[in-house]
PyMOL Python script that loads the backbone (N, CA, C, O; Angstrom):
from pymol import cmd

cmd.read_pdbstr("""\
ATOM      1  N   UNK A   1      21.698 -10.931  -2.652  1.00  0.00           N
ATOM      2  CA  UNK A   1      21.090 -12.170  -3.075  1.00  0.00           C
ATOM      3  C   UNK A   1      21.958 -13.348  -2.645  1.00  0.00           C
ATOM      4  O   UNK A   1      21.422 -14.434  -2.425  1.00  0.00           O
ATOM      5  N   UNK A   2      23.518 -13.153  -2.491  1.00  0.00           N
ATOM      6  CA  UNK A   2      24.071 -14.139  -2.432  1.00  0.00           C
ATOM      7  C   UNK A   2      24.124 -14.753  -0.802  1.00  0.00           C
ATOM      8  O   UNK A   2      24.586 -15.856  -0.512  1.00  0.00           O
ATOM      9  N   UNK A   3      23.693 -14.026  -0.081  1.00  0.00           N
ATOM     10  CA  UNK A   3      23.588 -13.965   1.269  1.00  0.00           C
ATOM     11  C   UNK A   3      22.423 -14.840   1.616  1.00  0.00           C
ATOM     12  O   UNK A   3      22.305 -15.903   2.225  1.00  0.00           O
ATOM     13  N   UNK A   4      21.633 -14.045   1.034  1.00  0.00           N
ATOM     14  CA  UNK A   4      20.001 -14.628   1.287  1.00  0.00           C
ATOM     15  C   UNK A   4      19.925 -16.189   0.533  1.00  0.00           C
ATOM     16  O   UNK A   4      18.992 -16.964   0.743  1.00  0.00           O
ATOM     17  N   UNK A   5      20.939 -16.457  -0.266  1.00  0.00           N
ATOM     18  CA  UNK A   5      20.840 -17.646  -0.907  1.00  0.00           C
ATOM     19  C   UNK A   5      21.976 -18.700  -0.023  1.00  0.00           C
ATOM     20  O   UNK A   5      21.745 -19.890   0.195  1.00  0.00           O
ATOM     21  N   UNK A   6      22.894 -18.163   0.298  1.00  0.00           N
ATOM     22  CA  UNK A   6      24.021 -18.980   1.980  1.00  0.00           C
ATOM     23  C   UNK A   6      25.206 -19.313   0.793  1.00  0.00           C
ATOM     24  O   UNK A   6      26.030 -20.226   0.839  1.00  0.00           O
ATOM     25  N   UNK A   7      25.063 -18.437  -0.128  1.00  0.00           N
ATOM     26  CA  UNK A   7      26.835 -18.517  -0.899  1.00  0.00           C
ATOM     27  C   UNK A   7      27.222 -17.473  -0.572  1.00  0.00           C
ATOM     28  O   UNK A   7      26.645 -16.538  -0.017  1.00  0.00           O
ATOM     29  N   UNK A   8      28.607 -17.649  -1.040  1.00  0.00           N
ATOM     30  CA  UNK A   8      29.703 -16.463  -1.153  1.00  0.00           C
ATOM     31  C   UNK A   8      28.981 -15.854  -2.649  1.00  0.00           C
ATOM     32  O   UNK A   8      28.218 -16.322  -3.495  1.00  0.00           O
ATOM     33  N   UNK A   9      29.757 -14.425  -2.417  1.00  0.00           N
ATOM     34  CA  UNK A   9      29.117 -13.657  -4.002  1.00  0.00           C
ATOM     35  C   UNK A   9      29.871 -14.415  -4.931  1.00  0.00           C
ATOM     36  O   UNK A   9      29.424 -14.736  -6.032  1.00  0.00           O
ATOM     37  N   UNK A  10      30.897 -14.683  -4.562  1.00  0.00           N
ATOM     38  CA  UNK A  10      31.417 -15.770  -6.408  1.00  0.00           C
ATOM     39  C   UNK A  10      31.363 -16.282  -6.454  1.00  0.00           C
ATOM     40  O   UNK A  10      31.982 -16.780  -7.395  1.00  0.00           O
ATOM     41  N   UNK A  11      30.457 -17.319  -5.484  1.00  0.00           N
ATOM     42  CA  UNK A  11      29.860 -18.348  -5.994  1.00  0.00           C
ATOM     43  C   UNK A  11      28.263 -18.917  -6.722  1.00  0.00           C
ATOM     44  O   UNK A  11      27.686 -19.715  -7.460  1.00  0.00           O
ATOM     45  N   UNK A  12      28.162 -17.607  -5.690  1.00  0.00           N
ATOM     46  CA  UNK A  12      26.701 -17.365  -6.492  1.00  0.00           C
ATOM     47  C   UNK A  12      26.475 -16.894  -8.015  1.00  0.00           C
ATOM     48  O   UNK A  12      25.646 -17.301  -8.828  1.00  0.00           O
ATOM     49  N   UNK A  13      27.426 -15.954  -8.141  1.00  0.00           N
ATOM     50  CA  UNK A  13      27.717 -15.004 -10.177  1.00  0.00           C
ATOM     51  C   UNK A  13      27.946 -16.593 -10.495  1.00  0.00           C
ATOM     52  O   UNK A  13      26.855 -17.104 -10.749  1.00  0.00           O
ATOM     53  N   UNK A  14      28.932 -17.460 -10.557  1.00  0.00           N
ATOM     54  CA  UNK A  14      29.305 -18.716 -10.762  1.00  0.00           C
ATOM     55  C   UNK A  14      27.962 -19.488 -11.418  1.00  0.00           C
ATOM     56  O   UNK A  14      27.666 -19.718 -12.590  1.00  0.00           O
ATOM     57  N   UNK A  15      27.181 -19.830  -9.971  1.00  0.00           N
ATOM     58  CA  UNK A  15      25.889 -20.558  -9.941  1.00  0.00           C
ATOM     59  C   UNK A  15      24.752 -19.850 -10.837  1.00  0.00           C
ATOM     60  O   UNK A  15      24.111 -20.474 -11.682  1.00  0.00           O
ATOM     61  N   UNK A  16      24.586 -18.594 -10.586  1.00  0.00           N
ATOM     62  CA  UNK A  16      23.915 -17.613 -11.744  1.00  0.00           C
ATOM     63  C   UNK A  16      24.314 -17.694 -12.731  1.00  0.00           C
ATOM     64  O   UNK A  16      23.383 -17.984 -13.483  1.00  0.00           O
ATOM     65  N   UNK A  17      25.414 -17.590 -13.368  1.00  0.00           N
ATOM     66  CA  UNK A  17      25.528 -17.173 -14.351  1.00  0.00           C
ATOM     67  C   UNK A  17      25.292 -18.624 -14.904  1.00  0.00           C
ATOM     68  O   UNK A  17      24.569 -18.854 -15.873  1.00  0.00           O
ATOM     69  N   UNK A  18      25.737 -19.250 -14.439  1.00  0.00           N
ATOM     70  CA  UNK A  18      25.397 -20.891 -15.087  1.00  0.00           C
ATOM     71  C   UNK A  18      24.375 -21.326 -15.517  1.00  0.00           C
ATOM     72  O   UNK A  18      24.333 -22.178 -16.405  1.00  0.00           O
ATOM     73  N   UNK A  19      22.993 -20.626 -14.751  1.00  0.00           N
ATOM     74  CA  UNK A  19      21.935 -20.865 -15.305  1.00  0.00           C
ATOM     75  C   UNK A  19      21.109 -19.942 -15.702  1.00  0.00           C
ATOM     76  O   UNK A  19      20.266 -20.313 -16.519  1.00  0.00           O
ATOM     77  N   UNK A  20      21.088 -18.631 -15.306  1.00  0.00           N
ATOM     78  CA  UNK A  20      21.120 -17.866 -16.654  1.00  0.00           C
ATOM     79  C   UNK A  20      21.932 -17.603 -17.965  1.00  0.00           C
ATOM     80  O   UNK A  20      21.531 -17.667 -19.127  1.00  0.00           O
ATOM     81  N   UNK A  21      22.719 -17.405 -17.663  1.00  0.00           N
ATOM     82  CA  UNK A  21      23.754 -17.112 -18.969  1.00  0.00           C
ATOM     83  C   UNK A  21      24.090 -15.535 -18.481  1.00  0.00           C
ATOM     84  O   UNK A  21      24.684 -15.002 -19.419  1.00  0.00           O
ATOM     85  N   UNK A  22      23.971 -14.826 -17.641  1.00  0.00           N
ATOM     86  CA  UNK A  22      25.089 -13.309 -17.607  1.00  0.00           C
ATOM     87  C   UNK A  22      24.865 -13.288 -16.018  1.00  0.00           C
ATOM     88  O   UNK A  22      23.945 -13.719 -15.323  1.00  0.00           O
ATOM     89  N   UNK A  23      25.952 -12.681 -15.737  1.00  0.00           N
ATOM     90  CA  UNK A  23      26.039 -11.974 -14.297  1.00  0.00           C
ATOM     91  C   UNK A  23      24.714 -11.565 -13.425  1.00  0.00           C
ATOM     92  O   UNK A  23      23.705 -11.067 -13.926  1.00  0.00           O
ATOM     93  N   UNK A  24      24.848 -11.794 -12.342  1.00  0.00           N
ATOM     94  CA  UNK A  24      23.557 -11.172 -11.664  1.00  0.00           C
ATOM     95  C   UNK A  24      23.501  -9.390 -12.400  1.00  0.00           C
ATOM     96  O   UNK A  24      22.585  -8.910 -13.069  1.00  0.00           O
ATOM     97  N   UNK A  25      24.833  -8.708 -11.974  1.00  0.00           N
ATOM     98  CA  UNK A  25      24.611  -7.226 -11.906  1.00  0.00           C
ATOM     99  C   UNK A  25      24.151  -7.452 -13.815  1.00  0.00           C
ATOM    100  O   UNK A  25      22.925  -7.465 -13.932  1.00  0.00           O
ATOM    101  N   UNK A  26      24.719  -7.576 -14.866  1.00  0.00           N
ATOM    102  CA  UNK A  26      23.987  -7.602 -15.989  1.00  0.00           C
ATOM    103  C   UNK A  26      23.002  -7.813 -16.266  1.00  0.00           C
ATOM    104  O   UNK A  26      22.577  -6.982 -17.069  1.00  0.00           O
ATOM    105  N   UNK A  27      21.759  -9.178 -15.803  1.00  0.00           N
ATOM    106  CA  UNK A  27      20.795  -9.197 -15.647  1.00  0.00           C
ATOM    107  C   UNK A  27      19.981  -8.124 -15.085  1.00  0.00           C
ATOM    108  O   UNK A  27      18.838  -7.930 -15.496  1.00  0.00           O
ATOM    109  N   UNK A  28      20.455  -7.493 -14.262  1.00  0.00           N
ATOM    110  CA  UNK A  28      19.434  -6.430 -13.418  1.00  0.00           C
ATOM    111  C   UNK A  28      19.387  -5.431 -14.171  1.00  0.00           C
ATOM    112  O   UNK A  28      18.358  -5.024 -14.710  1.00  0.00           O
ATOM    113  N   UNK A  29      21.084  -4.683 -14.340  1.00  0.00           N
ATOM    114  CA  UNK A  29      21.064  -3.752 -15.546  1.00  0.00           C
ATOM    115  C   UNK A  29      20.230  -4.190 -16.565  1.00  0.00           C
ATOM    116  O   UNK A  29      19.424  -3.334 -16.929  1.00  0.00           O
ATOM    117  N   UNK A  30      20.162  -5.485 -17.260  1.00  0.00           N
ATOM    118  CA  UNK A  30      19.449  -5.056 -19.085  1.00  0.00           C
ATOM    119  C   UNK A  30      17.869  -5.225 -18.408  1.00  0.00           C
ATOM    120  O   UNK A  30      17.037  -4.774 -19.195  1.00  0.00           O
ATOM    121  N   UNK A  31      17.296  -5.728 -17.229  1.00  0.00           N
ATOM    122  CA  UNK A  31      15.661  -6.103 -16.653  1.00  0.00           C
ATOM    123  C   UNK A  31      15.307  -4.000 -16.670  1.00  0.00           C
ATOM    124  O   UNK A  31      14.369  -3.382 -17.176  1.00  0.00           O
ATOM    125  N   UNK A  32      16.553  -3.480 -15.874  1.00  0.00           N
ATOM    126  CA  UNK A  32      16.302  -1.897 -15.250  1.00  0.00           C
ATOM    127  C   UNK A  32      15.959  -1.234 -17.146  1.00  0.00           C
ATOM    128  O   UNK A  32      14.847  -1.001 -17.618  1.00  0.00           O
ATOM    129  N   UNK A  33      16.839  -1.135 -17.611  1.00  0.00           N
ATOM    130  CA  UNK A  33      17.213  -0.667 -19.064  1.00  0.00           C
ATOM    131  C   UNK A  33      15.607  -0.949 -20.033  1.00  0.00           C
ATOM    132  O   UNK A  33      14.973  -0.127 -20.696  1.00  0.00           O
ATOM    133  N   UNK A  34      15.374  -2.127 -19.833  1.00  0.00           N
ATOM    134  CA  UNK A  34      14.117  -2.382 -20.491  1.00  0.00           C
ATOM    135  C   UNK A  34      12.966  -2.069 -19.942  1.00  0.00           C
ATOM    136  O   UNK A  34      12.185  -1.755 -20.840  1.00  0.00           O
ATOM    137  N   UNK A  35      12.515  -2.008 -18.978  1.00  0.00           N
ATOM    138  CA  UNK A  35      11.654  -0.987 -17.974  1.00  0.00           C
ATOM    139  C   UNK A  35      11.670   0.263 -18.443  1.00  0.00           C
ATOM    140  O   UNK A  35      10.652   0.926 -18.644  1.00  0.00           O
ATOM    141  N   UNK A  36      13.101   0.738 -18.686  1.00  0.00           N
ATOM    142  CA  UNK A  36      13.027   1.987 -18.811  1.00  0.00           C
ATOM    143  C   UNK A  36      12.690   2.324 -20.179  1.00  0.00           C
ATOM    144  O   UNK A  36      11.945   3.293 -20.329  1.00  0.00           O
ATOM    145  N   UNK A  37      13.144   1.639 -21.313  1.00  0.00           N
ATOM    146  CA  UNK A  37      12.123   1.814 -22.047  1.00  0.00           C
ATOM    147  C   UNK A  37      10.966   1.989 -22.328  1.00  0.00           C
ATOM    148  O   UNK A  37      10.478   2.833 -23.080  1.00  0.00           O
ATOM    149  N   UNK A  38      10.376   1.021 -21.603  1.00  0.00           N
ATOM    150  CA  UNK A  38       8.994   0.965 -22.093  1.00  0.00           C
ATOM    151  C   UNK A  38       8.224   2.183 -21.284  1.00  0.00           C
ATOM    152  O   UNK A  38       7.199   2.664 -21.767  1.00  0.00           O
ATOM    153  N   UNK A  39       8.719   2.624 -20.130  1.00  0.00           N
ATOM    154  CA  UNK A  39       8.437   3.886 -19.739  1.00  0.00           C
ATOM    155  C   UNK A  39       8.416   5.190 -20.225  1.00  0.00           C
ATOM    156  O   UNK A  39       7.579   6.092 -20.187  1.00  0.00           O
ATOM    157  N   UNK A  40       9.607   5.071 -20.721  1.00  0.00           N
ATOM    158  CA  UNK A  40       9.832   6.181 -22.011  1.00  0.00           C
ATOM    159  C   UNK A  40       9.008   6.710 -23.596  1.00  0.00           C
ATOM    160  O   UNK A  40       8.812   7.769 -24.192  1.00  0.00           O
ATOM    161  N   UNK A  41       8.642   4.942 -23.828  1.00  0.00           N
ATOM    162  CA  UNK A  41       7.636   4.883 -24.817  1.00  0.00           C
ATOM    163  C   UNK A  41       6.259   5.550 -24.709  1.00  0.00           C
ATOM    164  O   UNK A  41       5.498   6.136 -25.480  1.00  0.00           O
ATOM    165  N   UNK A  42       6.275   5.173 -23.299  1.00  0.00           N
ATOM    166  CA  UNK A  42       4.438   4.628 -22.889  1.00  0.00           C
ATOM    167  C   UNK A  42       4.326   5.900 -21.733  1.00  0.00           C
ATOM    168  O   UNK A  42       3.208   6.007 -21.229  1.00  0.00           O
ATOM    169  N   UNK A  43       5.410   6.910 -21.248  1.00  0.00           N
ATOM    170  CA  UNK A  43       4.895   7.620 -20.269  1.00  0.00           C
ATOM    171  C   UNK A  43       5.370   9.473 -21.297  1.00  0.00           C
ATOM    172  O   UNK A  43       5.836   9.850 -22.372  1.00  0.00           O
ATOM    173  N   UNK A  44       4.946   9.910 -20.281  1.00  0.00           N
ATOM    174  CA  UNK A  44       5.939  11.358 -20.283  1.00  0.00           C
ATOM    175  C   UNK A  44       6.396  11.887 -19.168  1.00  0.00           C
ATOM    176  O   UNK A  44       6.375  13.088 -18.900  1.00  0.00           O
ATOM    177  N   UNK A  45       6.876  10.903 -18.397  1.00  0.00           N
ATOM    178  CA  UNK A  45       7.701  10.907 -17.383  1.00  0.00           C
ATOM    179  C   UNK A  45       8.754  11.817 -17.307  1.00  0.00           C
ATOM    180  O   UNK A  45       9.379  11.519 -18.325  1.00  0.00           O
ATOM    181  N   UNK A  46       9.333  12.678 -16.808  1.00  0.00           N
ATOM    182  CA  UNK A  46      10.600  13.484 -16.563  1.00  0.00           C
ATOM    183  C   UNK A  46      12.160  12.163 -16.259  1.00  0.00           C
ATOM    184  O   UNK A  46      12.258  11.180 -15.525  1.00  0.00           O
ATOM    185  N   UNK A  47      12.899  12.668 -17.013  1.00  0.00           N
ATOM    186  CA  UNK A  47      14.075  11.298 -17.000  1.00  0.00           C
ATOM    187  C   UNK A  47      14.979  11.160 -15.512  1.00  0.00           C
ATOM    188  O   UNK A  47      16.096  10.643 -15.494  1.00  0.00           O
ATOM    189  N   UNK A  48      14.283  11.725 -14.249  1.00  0.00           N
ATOM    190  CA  UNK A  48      14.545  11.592 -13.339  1.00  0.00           C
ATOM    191  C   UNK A  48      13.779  10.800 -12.606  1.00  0.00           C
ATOM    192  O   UNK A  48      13.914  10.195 -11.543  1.00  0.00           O
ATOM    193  N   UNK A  49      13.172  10.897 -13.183  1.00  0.00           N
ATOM    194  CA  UNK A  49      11.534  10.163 -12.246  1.00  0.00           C
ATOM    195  C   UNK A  49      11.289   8.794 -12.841  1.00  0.00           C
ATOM    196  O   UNK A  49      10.741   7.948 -12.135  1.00  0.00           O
ATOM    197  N   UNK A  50      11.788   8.391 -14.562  1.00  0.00           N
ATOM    198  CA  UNK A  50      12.652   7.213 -14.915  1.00  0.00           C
ATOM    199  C   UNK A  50      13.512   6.355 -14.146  1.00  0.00           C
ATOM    200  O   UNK A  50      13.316   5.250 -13.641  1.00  0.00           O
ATOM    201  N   UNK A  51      14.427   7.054 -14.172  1.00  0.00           N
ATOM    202  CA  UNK A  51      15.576   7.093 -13.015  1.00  0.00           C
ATOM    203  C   UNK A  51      15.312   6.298 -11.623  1.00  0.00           C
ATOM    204  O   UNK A  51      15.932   5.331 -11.182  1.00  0.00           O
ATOM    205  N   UNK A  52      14.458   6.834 -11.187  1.00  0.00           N
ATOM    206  CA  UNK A  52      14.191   6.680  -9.609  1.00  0.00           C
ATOM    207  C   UNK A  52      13.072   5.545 -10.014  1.00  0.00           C
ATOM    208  O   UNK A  52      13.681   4.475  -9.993  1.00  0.00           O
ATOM    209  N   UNK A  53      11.622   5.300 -10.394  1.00  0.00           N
ATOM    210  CA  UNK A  53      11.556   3.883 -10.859  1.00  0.00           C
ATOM    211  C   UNK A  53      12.046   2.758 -11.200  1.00  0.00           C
ATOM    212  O   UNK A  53      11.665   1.607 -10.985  1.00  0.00           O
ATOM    213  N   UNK A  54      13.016   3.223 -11.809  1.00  0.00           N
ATOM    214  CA  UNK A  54      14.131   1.608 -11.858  1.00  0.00           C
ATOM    215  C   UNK A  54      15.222   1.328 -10.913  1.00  0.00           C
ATOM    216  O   UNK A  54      15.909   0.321 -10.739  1.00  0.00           O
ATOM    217  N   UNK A  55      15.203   2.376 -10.399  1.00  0.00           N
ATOM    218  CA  UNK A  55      16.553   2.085  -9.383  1.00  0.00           C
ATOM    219  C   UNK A  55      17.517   2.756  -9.147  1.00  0.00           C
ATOM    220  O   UNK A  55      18.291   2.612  -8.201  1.00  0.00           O
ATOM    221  N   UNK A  56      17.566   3.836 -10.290  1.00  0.00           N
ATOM    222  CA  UNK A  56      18.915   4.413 -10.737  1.00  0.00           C
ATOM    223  C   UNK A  56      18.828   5.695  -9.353  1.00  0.00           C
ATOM    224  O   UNK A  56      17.954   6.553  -9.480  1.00  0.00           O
ATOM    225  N   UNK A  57      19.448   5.736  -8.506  1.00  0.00           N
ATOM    226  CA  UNK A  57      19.608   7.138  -7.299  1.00  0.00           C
ATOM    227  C   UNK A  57      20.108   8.029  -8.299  1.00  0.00           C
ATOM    228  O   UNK A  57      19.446   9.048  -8.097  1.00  0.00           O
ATOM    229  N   UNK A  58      20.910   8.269  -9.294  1.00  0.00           N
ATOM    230  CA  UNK A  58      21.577   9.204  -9.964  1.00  0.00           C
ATOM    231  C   UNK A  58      20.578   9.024 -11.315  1.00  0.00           C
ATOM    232  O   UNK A  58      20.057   7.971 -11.681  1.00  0.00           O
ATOM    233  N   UNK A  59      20.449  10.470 -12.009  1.00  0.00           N
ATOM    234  CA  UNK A  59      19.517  10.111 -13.354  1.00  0.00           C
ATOM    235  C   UNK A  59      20.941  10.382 -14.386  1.00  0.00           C
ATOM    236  O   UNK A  59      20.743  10.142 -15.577  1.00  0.00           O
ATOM    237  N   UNK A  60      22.762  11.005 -13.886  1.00  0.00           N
ATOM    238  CA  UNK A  60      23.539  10.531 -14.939  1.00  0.00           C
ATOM    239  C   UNK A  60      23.948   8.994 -14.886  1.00  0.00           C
ATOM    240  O   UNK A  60      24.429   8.501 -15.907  1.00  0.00           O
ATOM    241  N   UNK A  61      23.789   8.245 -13.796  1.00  0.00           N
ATOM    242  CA  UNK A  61      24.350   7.083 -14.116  1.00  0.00           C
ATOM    243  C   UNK A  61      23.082   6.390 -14.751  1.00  0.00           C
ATOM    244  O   UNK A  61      23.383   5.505 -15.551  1.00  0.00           O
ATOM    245  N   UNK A  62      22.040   6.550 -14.612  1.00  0.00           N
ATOM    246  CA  UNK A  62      21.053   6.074 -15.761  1.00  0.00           C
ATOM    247  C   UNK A  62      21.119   6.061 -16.529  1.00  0.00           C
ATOM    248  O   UNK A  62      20.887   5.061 -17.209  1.00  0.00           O
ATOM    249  N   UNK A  63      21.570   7.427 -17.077  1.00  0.00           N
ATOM    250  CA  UNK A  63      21.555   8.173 -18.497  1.00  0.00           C
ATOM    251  C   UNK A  63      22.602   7.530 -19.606  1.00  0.00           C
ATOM    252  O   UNK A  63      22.571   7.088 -20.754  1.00  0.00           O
ATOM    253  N   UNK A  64      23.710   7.796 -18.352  1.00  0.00           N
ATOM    254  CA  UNK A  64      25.011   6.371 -18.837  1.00  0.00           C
ATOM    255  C   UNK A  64      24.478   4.820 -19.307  1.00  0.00           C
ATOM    256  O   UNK A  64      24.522   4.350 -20.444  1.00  0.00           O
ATOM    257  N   UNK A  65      23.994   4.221 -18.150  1.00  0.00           N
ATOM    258  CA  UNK A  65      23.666   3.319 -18.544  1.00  0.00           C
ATOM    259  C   UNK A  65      23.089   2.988 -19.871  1.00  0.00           C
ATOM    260  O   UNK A  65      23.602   2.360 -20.797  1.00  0.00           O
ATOM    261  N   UNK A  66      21.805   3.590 -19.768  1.00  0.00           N
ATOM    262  CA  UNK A  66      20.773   3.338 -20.992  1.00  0.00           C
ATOM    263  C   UNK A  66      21.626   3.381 -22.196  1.00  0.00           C
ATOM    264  O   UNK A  66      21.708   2.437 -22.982  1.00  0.00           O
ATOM    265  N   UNK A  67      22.483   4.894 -22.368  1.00  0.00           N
ATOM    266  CA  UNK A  67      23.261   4.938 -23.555  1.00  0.00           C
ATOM    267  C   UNK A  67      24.202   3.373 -23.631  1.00  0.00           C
ATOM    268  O   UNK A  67      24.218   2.655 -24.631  1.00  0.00           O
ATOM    269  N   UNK A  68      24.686   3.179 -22.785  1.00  0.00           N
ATOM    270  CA  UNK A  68      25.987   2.159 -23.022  1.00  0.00           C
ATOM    271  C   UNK A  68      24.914   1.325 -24.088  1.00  0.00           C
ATOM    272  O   UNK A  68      25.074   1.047 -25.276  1.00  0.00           O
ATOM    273  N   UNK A  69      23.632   1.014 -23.069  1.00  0.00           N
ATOM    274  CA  UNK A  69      23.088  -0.406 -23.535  1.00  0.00           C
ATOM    275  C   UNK A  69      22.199  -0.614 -25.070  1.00  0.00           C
ATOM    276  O   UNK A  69      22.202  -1.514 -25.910  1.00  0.00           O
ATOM    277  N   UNK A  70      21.569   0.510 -24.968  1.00  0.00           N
ATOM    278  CA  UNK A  70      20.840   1.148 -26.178  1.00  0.00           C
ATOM    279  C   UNK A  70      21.737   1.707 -27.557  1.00  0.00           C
ATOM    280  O   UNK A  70      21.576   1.468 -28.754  1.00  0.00           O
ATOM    281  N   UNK A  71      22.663   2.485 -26.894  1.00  0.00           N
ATOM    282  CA  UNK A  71      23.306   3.257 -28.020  1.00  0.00           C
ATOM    283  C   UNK A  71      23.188   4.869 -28.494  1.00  0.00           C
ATOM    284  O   UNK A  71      23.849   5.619 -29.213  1.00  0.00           O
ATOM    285  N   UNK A  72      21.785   4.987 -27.557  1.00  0.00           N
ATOM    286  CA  UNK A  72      21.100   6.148 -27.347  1.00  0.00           C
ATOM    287  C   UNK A  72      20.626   6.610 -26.248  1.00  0.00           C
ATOM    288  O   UNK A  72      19.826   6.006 -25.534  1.00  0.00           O
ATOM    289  N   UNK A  73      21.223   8.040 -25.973  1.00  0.00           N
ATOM    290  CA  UNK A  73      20.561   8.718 -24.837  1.00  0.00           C
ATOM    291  C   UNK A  73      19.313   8.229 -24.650  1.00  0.00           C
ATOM    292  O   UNK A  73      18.814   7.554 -25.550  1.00  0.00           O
ATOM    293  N   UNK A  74      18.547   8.500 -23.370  1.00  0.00           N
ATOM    294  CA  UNK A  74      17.171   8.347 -22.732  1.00  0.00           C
ATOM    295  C   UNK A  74      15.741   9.248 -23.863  1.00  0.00           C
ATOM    296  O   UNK A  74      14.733   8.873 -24.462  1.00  0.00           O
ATOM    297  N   UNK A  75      16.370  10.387 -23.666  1.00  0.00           N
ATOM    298  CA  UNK A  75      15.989  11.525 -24.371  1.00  0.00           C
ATOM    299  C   UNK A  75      15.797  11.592 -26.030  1.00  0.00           C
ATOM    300  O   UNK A  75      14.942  12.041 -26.793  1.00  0.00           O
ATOM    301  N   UNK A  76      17.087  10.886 -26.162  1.00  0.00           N
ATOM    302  CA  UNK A  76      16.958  10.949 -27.993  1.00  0.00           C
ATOM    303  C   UNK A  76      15.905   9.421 -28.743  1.00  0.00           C
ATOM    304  O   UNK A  76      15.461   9.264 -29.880  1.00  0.00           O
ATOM    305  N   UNK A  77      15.805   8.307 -27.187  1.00  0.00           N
ATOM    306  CA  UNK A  77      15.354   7.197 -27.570  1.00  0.00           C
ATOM    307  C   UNK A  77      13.350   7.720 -27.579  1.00  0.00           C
ATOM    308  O   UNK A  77      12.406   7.501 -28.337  1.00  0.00           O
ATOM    309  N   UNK A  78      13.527   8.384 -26.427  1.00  0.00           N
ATOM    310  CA  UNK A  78      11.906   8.697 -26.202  1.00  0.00           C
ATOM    311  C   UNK A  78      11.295   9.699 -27.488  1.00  0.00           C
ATOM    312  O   UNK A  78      10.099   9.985 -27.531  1.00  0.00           O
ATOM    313  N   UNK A  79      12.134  10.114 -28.367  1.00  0.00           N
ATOM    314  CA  UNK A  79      11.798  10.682 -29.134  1.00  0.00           C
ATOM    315  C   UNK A  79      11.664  10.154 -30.285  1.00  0.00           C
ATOM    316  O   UNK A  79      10.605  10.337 -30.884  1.00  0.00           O
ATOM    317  N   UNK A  80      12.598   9.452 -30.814  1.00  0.00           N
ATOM    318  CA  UNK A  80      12.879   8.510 -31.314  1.00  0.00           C
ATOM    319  C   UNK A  80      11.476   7.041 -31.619  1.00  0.00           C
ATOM    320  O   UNK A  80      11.165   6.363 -32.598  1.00  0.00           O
ATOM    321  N   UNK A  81      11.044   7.120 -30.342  1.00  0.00           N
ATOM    322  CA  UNK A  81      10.194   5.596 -29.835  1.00  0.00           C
ATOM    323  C   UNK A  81       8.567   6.419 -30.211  1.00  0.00           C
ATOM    324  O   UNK A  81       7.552   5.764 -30.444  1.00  0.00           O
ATOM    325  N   UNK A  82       8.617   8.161 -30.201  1.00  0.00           N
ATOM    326  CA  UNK A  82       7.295   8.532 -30.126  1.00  0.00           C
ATOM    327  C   UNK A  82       7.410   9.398 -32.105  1.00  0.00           C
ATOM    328  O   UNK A  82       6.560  10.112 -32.637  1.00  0.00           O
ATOM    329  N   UNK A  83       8.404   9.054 -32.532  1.00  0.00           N
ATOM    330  CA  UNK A  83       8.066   9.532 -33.912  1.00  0.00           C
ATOM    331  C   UNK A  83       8.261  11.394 -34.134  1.00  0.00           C
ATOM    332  O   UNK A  83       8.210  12.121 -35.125  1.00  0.00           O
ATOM    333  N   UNK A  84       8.483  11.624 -32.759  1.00  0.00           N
ATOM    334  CA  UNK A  84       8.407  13.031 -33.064  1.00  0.00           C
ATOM    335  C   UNK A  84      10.208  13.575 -33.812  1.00  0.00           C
ATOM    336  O   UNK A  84      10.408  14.740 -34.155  1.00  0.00           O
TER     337      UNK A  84
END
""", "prot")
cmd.dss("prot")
cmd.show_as("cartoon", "prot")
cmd.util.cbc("prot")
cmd.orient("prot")
């Protein structure tokens, strides 16, 4: 993005973050993370195939992720989100 925009990358996180309020890579992470929720809610998707819809090439660094951001595995949230 910072290319396509004719900054340097720290100047762009700089300029981003200034007017969003978080980092480009944070923004994308919590946009990916919330997608993946609602996928989780709303599909019965396999948590690889999660994974690969949002972006994630790896379904542990997803898996990571989601937990960091959530607090809860992928798995324990979709269960969790469907009452079972």
């Amino acid at each position: 993005m910072a290319a396509r925009a004719g900054m340097s990358r720290s100047a762009f996180t700089r300029h981003f973050r200034a007017r969003v309020g978080d980092t480009p890579l944070n923004h994308l992470t919590g946009w990916r993370i919330q997608r993946a929720r609602t996928l989780l809610r709303e599909s019965r998707l396999p948590l690889a195939e999660v994974a690969a819809r949002i972006g994630y090439d790896s379904d542990a660094a997803f898996q990571r992720a989601f937990k960091r951001l959530t607090g809860l595995p992928p798995g324990a949230y979709r269960r969790a989100a469907s009452g079972i």
